[in-house]
KOLMILUM-182062 format. One record per residue (C-alpha): x, y, z; residue number from 1. Coordinates in Angstrom, 2 decimals, m for minus. Layout:
% KOLMILUM-182062
MIMAR      east     north        up   resi
MIMAR         X         Y         Z    NUM
...
% end
This chain:
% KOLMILUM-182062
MIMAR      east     north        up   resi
MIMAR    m45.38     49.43     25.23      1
MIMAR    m42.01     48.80     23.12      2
MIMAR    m41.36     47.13     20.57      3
MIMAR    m37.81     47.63     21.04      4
MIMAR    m35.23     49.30     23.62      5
MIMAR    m31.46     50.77     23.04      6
MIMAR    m29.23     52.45     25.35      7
MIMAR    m27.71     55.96     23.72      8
MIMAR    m25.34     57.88     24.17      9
MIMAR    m25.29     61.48     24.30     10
MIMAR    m22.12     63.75     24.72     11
MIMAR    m21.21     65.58     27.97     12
MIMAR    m20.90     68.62     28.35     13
MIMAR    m16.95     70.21     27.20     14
MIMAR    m14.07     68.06     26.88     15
MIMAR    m13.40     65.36     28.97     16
MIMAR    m17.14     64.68     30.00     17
MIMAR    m18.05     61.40     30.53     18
MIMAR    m21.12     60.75     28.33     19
MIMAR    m24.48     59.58     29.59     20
MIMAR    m26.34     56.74     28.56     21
MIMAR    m30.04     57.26     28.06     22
MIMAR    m32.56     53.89     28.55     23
MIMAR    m34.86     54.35     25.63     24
MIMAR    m37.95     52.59     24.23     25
MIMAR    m39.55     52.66     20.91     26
MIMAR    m42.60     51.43     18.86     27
MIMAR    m40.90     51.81     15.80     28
MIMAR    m43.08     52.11     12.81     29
MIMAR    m42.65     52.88      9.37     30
MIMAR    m41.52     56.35      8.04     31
MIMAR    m45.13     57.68      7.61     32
MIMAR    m45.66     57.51     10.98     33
MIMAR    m45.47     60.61     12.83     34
MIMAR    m42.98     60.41     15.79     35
MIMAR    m44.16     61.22     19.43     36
MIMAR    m41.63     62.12     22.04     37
MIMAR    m42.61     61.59     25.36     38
MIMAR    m40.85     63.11     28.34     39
MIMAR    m41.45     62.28     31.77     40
MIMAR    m41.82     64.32     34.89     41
MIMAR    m39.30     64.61     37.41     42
MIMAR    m38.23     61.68     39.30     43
MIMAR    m40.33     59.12     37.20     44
MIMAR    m39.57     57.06     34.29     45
MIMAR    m40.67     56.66     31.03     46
MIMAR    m42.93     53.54     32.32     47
MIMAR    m45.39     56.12     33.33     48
MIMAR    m46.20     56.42     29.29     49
MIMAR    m47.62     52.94     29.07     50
MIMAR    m51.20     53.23     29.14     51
MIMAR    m50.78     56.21     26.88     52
MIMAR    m48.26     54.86     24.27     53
MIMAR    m50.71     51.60     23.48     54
MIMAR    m52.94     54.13     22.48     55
MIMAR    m50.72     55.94     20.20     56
MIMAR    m48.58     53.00     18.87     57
MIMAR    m51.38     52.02     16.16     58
MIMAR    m50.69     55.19     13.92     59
MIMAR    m47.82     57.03     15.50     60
MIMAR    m44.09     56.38     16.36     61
MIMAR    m43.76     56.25     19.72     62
MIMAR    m40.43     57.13     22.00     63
MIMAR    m40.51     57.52     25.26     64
MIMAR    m36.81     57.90     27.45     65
MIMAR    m35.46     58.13     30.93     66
MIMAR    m34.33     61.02     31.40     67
MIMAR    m30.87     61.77     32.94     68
MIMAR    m30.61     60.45     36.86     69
MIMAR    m33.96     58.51     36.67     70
MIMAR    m34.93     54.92     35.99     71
MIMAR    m32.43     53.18     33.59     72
MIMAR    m29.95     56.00     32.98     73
MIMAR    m26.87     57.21     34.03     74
MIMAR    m27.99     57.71     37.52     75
MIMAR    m25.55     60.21     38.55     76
MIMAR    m24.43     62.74     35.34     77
MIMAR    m22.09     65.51     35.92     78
MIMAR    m24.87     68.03     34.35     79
MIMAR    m28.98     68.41     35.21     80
MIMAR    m29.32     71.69     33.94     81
MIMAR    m32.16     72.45     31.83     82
MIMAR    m29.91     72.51     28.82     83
MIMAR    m28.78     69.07     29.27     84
MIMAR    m31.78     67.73     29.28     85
MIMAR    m32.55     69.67     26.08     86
MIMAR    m29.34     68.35     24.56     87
MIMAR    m30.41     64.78     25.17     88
MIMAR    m33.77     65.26     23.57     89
MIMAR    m31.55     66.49     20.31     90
MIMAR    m29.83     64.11     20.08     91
MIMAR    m32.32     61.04     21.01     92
MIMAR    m33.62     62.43     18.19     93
MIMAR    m30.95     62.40     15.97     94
MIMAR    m29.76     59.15     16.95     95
MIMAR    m33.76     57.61     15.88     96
MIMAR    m33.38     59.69     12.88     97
MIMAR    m36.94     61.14     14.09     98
MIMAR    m37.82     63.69     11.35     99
MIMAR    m36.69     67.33     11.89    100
MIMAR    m40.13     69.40     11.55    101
MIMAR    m42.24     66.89     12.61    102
MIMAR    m41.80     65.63     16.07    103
MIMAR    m44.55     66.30     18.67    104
MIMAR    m42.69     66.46     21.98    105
MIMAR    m44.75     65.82     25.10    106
MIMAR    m44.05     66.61     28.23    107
MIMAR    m45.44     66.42     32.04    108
MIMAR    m44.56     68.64     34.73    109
MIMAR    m40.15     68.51     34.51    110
MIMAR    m40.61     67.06     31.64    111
MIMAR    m42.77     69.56     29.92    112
MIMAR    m40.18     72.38     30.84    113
MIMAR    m37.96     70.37     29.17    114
MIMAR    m39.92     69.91     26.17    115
MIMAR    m40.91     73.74     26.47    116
MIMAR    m36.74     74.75     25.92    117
MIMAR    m36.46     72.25     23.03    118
MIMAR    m39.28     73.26     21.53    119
MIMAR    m38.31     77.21     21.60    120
MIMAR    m34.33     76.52     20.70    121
MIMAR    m34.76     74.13     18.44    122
MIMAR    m37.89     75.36     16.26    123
MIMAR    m36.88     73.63     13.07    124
MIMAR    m37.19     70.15     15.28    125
MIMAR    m40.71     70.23     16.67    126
MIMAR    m43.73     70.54     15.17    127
MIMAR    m46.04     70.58     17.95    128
MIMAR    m45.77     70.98     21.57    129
MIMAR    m47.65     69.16     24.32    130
MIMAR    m47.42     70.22     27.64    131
MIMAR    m48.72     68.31     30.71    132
MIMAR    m49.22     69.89     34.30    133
MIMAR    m46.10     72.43     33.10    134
MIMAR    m46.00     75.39     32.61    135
MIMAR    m43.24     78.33     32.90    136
MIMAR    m43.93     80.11     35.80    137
MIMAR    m41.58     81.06     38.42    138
MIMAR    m39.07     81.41     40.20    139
MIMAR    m39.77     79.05     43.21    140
MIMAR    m37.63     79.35     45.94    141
MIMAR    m39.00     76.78     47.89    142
MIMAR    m38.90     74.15     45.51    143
MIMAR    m35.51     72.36     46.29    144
MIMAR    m36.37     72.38     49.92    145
MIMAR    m39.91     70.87     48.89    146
MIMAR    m38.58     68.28     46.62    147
MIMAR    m35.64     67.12     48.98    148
MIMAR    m38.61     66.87     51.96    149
MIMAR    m40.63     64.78     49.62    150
MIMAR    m38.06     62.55     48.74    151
MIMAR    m37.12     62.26     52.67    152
MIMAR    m40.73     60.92     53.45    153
MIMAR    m40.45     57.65     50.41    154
MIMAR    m40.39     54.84     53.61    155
MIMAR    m37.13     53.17     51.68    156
MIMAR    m37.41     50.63     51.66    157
MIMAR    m40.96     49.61     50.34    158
MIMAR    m41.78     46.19     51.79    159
MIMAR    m43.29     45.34     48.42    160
MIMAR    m45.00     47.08     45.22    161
MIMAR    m48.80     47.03     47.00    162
MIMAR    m47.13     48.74     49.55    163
MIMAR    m45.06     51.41     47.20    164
MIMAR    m48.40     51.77     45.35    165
MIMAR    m50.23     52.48     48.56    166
MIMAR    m47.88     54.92     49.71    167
MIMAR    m47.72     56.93     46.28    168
MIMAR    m51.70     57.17     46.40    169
MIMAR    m52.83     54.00     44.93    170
MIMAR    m54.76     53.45     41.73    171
MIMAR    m53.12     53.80     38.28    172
MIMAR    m50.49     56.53     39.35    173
MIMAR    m49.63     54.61     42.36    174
MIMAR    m48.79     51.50     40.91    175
MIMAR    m47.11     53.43     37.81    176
MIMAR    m44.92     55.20     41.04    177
MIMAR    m44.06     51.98     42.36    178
MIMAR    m42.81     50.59     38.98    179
MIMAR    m40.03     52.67     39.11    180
MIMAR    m38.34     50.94     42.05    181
MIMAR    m35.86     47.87     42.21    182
MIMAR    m35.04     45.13     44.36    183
MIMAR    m32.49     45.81     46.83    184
MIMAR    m31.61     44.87     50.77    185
MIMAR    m34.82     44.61     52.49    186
MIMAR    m37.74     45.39     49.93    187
MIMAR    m37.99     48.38     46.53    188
MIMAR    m35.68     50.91     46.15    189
MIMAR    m36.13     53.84     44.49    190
MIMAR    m33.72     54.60     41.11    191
MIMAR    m32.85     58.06     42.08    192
MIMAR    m30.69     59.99     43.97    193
MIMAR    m32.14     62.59     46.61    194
MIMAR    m29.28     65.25     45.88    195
MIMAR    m29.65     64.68     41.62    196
MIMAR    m33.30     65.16     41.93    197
MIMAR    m32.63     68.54     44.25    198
MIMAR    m30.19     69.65     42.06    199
MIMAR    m32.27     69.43     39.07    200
MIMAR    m35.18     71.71     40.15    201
MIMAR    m32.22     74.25     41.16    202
MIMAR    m32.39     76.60     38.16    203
MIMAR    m36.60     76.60     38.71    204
MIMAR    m35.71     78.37     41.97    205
MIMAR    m34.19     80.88     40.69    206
MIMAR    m35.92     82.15     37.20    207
MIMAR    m39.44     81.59     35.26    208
MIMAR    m39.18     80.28     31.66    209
MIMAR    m41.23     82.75     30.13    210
MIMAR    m38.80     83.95     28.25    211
MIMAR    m38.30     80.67     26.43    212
MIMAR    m42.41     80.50     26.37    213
MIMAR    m42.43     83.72     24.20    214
MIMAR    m39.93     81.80     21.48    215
MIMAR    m42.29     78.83     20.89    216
MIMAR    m43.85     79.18     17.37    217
MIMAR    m45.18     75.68     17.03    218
MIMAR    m49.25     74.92     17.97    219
MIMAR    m49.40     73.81     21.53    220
MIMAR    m51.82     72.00     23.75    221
MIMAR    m51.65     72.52     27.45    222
MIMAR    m53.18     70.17     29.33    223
MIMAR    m54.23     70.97     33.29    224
MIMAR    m55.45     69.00     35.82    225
MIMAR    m58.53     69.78     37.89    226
MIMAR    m56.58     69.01     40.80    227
MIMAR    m53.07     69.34     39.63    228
MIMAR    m50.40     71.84     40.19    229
MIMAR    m50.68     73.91     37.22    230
MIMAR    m52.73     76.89     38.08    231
MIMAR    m56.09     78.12     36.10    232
MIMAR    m54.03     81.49     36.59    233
MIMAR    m51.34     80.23     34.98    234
MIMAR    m52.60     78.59     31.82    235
MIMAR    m54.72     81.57     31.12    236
MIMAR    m51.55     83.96     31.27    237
MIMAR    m49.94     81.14     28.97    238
MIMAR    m53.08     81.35     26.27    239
MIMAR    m53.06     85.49     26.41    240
MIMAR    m48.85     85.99     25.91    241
MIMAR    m49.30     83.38     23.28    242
MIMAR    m53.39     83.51     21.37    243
MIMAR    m54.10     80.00     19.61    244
MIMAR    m52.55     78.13     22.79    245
MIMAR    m55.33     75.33     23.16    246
MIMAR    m55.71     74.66     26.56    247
MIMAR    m57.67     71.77     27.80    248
MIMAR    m58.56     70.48     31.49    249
MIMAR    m59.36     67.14     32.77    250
MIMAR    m61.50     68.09     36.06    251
MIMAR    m61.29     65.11     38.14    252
MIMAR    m57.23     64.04     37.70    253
MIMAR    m54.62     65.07     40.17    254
MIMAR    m50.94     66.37     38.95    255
MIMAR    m49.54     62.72     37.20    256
MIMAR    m52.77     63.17     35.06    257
MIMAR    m51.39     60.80     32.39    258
MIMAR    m51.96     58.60     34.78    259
MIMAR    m55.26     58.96     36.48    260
MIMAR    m56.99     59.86     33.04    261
MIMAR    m54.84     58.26     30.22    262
MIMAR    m58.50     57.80     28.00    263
MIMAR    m59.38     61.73     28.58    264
MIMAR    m55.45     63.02     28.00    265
MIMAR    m55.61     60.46     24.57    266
MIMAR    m58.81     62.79     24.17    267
MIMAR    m57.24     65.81     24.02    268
MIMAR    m54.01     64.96     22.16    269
MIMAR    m55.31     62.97     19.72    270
MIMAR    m57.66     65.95     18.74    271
MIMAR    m54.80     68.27     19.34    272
MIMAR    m53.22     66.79     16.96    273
MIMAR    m55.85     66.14     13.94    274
MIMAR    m56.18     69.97     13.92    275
MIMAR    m52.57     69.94     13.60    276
MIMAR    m52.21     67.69     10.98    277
MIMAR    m54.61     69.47      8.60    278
MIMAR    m52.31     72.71      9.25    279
MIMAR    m49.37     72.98      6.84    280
MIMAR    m46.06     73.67      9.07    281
MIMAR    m45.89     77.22      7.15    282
MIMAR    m48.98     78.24      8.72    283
MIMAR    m48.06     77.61     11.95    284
MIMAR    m47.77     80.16     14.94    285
% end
């Protein structure tokens, strides 16, 4: 996908944090080129943008990043709130020199609640918002316990990648799943650390992000999957607290839609976007 990769590094959180480093890639492209900011669910890496990216890279600026305790990053931060991960899409940004005002940030499941926050504190940044299998519902008690059990069940280690791929459902999102894992004593291992992931998903237990939903004044696209996790419910409650929310669904694709559908999602976004790009940013909602 890249035609380049960097390591940043964003700030910690008050004084004397260590900083984190932040594996990023980039297609680069020249300053017409409007930047894309792709942020991955939770768990993954910013691999799982491939398929998606090469369709993008030919007239946008793509970025894609791992986000804090996943794939190439610091694997163990001192902070996984929500507002870290907000902070580091600030300042990935700032460190690109992506244009304030017209970044589209796009986001799947984790990911998109990140994107979500940055999009509704930092409303001079973004200039449209893309949100994948996320949405802000909650709270959800359960959901630590959920993610810790799923974790528990990855057979670590995977003998090899058919294997991982197998195990993660097979087809595109399996394989993109078993990507994410490294060589290590006896087969792949995965990149992340049961009690980080846990830990991140701890403030979803306890509060919705509706709130935050109600402060977003850019156009957004939410895209749900037939067979995903984001609720028909959900997305319509989304489109009625906030009318001119385009909401689009791709029937057939499970939650890591991205993956199973990356021609239909393209679809969507790149239409998405068109409409957005013949809107002037003082018109928007």
């Amino acid at each position: 996908m890249a035609t380049g990769t960097t390591l940043i590094e964003v700030l910690g959180e008050g004084e004397g944090a260590p900083p984190v480093r932040l594996y990023v890639t980039d297609t680069g492209g020249g300053t017409g080129c409007p930047p894309l900011l792709l942020l991955h669910g939770l768990a993954g890496h910013s691999g799982e943008w491939d398929a998606l990216a090469a369709r993008f890279t030919p007239t946008h600026r793509v970025v894609a990043f791992d986000a804090r305790g996943s794939g190439a990053s610091t694997r163990r931060p001192a902070d996984v709130s929500r507002a870290a991960h907000v902070r580091d899409v600030v300042q990935v940004a700032e460190a690109l020199g992506l244009p304030a005002g017209r970044l589209v940030l796009v986001g799947q499941s984790m990911g998109g609640i990140t994107a979500l926050l940055t999009a509704a504190a930092h409303p001079e940044l973004v200039r449209a918002l893309v949100l994948i299998e996320a949405g802000p519902d909650g709270p959800s008690p359960g959901l630590p316990a959920t993610i810790g059990a799923w974790l528990d069940s990855w057979p670590v280690p995977f003998p090899d990648a058919e294997a991982a791929a197998a195990f993660f459902g097979g087809g595109a999102a399996g394989r993109a799943w078993a990507a994410g894992l490294v060589p290590g004593p006896g087969g792949l291992h995965p990149r992340v650390d049961r009690d980080v992931m846990v830990a991140t998903v701890q403030e979803n237990a306890h509060r919705d992000f509706w709130d935050a939903w109600d402060e977003v004044r850019c156009p957004v696209l939410v895209v749900r999957a037939g067979k995903g996790m984001l609720k028909e419910q959900e997305a319509d409650r989304m489109a009625e607290r906030r009318p001119g929310t385009r909401i689009a669904v791709v029937p057939d694709a499970g939650h890591d839609v991205h993956l199973d559908d990356p021609a239909a999602v393209y679809g969507e976004l790149a239409a998405f976007l068109a409409e957005v790009d013949q809107v002037g940013p003082e018109t928007a909602v």
